[in-house]
C-alpha positions as CSV (number, residue, x, y, z in Angstrom):
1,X,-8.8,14.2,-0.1
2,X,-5.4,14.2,-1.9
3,X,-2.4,11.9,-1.8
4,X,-0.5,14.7,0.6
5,X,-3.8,15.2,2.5
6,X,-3.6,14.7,6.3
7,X,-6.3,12.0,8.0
8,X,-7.4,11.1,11.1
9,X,-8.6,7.6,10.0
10,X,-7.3,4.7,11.4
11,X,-7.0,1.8,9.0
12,X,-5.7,-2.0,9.2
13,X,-3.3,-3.2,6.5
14,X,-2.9,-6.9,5.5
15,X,-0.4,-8.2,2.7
16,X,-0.3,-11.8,1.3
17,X,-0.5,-13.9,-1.7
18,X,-4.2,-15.7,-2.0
19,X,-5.0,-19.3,-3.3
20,X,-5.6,-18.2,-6.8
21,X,-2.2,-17.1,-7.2
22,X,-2.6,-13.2,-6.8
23,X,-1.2,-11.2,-4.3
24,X,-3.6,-9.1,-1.9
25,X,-3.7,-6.0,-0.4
26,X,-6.4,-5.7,2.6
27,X,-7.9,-2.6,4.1
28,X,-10.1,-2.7,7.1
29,X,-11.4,1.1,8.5
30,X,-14.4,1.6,10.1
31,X,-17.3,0.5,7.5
32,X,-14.8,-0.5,4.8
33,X,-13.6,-3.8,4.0
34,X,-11.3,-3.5,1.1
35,X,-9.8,-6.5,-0.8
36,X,-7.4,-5.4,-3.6
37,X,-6.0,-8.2,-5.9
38,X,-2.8,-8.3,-8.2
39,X,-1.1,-10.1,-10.4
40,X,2.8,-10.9,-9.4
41,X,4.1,-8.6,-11.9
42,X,2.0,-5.7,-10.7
43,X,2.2,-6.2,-7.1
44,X,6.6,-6.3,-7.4
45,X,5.8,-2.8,-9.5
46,X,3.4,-1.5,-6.3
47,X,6.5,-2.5,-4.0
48,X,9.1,-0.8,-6.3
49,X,6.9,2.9,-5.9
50,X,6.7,2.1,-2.4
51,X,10.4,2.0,-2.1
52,X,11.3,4.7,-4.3
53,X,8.9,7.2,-2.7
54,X,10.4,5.7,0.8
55,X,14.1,6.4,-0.6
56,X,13.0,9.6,-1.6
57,X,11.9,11.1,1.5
58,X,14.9,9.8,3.1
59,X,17.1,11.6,0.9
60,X,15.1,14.2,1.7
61,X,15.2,14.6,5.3
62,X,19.0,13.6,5.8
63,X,19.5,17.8,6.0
């Protein structure tokens, strides 16, 4: 499965900083419990590619 691959799984997403000063992303699907943990810097450069691919496609699909 690619990046611009269609699924049909259904995942929950959590977001928040942790006590040891990180910031963590948290995926639940079925049989997957996923804790991913960054540093402040990298998590503001995660939220920046988020934007910009969000900007993108709404430049994209203005007509």
């Amino acid at each position: 499965m690619g990046i611009d691959s269609e699924s049909d799984t259904a995942a929950n997403l959590q977001i928040g900083p942790t006590t040891m000063g990180m910031v963590r992303i948290y995926i639940e699907a079925e049989g997957v419990d996923l804790p991913l943990d960054f540093d402040p810097d990298e998590a503001l450069e995660i939220a920046e590619e988020l934007r910009s691919a969000a900007e993108t496609l709404k430049k994209a699909t203005k007509g």
